[in-house]
DSSP file (Angstrom, degrees, kcal/mol; ACC not computed):
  #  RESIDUE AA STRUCTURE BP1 BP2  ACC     N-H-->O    O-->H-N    N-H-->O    O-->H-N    TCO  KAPPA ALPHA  PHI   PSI    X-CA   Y-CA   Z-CA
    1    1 A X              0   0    0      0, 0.0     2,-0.5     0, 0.0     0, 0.0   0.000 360.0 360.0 360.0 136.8    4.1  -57.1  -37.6
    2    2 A X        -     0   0    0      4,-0.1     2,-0.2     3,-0.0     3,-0.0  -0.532 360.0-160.8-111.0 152.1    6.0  -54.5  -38.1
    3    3 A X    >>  -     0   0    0     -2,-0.5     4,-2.2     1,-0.0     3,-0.7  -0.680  41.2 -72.3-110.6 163.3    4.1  -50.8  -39.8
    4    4 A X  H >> S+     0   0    0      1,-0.2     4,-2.7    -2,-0.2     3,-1.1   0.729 126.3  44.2 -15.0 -83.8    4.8  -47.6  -41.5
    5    5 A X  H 3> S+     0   0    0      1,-0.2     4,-3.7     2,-0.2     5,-0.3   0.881 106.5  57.5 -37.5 -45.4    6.3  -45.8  -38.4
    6    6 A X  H <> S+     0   0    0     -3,-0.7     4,-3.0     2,-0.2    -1,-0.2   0.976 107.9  49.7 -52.7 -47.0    8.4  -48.6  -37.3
    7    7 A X  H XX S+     0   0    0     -4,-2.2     4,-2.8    -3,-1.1     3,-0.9   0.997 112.3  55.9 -45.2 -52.4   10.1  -48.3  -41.3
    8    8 A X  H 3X S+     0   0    0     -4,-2.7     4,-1.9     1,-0.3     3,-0.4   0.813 106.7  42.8 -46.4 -47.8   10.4  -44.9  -40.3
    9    9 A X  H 3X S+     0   0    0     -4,-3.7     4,-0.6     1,-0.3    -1,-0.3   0.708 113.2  47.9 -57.0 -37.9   12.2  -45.4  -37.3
   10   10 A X  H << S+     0   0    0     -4,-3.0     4,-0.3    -3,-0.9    -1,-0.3   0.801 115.7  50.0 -83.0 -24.8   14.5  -47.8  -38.5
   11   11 A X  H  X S+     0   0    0     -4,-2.8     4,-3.2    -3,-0.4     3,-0.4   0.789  92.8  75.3 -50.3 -42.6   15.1  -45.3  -41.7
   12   12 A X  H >X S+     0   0    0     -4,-1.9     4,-2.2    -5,-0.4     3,-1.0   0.951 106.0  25.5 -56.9 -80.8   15.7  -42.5  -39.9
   13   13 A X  H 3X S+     0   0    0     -4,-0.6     4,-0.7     1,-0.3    -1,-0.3   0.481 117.7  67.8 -91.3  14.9   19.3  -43.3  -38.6
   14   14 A X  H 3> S+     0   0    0     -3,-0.4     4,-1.0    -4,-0.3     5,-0.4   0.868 104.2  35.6 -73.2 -48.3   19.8  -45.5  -41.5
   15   15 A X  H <X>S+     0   0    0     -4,-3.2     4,-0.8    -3,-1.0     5,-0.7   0.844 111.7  57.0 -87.5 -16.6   19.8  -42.9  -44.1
   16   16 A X  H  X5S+     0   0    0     -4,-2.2     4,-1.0    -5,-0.4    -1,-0.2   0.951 121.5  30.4 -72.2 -35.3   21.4  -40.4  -42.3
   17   17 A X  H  X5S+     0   0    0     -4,-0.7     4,-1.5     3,-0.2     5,-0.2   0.695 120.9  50.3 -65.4 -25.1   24.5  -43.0  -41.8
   18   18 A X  H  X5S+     0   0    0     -4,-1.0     4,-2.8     2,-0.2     5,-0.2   0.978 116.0  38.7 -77.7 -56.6   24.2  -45.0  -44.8
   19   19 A X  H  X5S+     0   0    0     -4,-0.8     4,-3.6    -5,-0.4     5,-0.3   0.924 113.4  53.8 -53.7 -57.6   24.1  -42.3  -47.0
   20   20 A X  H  X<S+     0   0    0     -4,-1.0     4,-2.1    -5,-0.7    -2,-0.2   0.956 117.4  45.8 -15.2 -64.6   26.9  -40.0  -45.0
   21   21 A X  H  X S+     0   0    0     -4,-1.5     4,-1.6     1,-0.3    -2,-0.2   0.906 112.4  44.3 -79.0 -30.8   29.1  -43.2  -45.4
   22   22 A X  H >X S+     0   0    0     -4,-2.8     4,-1.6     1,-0.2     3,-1.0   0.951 115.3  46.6 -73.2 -28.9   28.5  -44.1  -49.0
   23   23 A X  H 3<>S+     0   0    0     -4,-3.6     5,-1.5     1,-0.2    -1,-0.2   0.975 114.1  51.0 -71.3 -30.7   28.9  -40.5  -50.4
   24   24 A X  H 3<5S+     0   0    0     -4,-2.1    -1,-0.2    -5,-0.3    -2,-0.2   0.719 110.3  53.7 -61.7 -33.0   32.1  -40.4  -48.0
   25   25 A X  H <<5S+     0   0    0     -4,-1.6    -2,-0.2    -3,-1.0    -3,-0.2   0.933 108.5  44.2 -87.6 -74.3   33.1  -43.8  -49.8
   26   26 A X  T  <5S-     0   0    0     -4,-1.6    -1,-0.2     1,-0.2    -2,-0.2   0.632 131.3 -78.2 -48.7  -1.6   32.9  -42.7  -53.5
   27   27 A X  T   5S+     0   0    0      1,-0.2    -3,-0.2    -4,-0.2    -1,-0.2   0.267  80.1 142.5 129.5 -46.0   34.7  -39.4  -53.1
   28   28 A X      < -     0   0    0     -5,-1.5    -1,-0.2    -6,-0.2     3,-0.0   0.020  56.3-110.8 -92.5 123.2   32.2  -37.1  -51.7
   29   29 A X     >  -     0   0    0      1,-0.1     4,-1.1     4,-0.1    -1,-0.2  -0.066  24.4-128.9 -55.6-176.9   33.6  -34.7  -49.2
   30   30 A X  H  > S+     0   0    0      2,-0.1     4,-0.5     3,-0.1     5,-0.3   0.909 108.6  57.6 -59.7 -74.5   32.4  -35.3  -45.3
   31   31 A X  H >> S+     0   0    0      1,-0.3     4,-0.8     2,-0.2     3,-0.7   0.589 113.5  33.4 -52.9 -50.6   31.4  -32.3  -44.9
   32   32 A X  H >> S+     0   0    0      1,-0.2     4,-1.6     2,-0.2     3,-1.6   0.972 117.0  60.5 -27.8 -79.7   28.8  -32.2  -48.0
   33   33 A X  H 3X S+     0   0    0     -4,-1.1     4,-1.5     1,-0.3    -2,-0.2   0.609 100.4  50.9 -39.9 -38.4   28.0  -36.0  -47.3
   34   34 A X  H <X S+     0   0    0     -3,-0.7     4,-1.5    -4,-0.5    -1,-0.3   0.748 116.1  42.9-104.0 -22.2   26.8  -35.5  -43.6
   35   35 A X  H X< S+     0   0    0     -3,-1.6     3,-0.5    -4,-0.8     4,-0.3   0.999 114.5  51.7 -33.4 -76.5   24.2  -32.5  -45.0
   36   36 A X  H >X S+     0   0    0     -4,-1.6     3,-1.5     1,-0.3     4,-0.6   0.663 112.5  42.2 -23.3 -78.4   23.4  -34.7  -47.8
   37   37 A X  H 3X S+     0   0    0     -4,-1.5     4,-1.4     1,-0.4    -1,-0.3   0.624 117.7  48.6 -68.7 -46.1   22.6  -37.6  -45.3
   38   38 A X  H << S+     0   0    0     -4,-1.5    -1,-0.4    -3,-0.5    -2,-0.2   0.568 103.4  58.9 -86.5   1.1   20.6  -35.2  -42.8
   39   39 A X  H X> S+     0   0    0     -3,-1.5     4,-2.0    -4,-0.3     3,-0.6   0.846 109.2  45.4 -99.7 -39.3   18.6  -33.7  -45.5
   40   40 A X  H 3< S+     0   0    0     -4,-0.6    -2,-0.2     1,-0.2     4,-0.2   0.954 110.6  53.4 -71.9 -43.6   17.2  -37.3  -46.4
   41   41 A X  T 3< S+     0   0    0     -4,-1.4     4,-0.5     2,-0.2    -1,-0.2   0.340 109.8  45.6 -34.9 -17.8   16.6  -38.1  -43.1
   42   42 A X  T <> S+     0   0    0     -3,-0.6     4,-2.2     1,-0.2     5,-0.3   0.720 106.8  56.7-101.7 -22.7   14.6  -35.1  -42.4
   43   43 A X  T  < S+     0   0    0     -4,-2.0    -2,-0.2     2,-0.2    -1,-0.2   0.412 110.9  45.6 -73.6   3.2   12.6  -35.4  -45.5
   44   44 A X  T >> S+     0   0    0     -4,-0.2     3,-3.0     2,-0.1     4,-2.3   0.746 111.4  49.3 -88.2 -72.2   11.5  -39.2  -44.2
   45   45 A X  H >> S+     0   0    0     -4,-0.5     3,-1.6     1,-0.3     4,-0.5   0.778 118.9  46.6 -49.5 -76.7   10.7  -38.0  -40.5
   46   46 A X  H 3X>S+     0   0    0     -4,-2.2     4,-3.4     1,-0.3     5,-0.9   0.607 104.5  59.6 -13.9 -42.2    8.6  -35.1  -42.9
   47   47 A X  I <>>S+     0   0    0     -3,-3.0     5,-5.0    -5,-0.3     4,-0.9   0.938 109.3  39.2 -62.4 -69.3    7.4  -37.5  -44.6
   48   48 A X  I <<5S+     0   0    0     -4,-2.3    -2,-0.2    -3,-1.6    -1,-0.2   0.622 112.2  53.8 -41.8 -49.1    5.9  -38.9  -41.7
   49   49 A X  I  <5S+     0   0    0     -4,-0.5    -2,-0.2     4,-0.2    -3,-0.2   0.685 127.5   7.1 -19.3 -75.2    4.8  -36.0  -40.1
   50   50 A X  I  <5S+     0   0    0     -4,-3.4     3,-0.4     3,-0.1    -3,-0.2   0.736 127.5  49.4-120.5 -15.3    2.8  -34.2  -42.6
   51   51 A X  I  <<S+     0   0    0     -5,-0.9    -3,-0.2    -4,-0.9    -4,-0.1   0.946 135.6  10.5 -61.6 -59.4    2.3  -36.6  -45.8
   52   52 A X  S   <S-     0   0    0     -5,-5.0    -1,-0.2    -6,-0.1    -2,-0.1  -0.523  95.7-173.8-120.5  56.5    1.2  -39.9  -43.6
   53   53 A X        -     0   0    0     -3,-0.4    -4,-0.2     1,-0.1     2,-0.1  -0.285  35.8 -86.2 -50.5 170.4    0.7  -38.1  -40.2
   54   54 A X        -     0   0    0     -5,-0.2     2,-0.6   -49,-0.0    -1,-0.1  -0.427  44.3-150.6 -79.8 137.3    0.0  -40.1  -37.3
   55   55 A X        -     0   0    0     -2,-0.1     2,-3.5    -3,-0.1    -1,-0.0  -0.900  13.9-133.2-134.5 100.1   -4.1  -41.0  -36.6
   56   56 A X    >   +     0   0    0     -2,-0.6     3,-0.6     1,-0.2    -2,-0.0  -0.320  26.1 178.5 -83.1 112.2   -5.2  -41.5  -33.6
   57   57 A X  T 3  S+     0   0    0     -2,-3.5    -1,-0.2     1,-0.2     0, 0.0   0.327  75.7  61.1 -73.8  -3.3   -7.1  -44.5  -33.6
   58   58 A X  T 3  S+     0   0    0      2,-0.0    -1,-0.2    -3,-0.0    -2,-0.1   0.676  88.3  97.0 -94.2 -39.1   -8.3  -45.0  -30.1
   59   59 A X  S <  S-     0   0    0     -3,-0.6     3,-0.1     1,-0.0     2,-0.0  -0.032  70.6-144.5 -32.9 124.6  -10.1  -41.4  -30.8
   60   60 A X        -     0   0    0      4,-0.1    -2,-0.0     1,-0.1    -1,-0.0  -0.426  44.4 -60.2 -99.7-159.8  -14.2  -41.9  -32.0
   61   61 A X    >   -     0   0    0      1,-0.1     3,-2.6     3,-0.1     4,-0.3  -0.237  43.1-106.4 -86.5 164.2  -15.5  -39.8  -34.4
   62   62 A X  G >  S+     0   0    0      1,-0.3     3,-1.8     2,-0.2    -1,-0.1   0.935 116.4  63.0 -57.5 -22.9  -15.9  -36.1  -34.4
   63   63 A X  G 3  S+     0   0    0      1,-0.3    -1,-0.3     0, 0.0    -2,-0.1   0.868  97.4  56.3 -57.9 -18.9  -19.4  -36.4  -33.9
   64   64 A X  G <  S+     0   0    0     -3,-2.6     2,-0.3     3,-0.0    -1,-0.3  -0.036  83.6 108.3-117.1  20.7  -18.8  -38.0  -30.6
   65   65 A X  S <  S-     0   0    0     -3,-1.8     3,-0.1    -4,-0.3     2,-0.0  -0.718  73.7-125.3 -70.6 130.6  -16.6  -34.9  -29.1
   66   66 A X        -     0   0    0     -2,-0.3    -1,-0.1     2,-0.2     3,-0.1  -0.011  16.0-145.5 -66.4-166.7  -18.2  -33.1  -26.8
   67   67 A X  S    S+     0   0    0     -3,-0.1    -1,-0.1    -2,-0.0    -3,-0.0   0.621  78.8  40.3-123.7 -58.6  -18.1  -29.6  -28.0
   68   68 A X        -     0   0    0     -3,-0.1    -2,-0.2     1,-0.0     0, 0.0   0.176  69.5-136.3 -95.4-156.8  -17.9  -28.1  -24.7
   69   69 A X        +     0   0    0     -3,-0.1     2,-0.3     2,-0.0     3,-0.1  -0.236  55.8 143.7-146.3  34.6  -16.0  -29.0  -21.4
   70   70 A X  S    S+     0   0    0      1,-0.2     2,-0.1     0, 0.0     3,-0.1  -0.742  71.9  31.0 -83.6 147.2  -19.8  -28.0  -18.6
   71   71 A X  S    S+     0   0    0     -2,-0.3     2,-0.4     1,-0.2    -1,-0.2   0.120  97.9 106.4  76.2 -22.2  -19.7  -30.2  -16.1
   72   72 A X        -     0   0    0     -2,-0.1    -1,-0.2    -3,-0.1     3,-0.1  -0.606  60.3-126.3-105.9 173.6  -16.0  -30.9  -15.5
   73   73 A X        -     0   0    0     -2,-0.4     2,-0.2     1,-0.1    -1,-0.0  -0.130  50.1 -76.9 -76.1-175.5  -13.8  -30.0  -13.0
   74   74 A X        -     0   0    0      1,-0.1     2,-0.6     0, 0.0    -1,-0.1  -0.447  46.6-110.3 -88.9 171.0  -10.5  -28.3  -14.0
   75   75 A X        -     0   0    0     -2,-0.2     2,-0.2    -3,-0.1    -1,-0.1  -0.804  27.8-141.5-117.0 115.0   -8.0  -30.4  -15.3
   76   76 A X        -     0   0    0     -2,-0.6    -1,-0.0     1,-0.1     0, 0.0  -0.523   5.7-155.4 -99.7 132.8   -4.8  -30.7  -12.5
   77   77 A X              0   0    0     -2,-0.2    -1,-0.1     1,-0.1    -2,-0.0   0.534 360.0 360.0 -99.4  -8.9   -1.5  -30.7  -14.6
   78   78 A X              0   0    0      0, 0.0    -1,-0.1     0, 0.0    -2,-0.0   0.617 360.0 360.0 -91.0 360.0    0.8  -32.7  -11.6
């Protein structure tokens, strides 16, 4: 079933093409139309980002964070 992000994803290069092409159809220069088109397309991905950020759900609650990091070793980055 498919969720919020998944719209996003499929939105994303939808409205930046869709839009591009319809303002392009009616009259609308390119150059203006491909703005246009990218300006809705960042304002989804925004959208996404900071409106309905992302939640990580696998995460438990803060109470159940350690606070500190005693007792482990250091944390190897290869």
């Amino acid at each position: 079933m498919a969720e919020y992000y998944d719209y996003v994803l499929g939105l994303v290069p939808l409205a930046l093409v869709g839009i591009t092409a319809l303002l392009h159809v009616i009259g609308v220069a390119t150059l203006v139309a491909v703005p246009v088109g990218a300006s809705v397309a960042s304002l989804v991905v925004g959208h996404a980002l900071f409106v309905n950020s992302p939640v990580d759900r696998s995460a438990g609650t803060p109470d159940d964070t350690p606070t500190s990091s005693a007792g482990r070793g250091p944390i190897n980055a290869d």
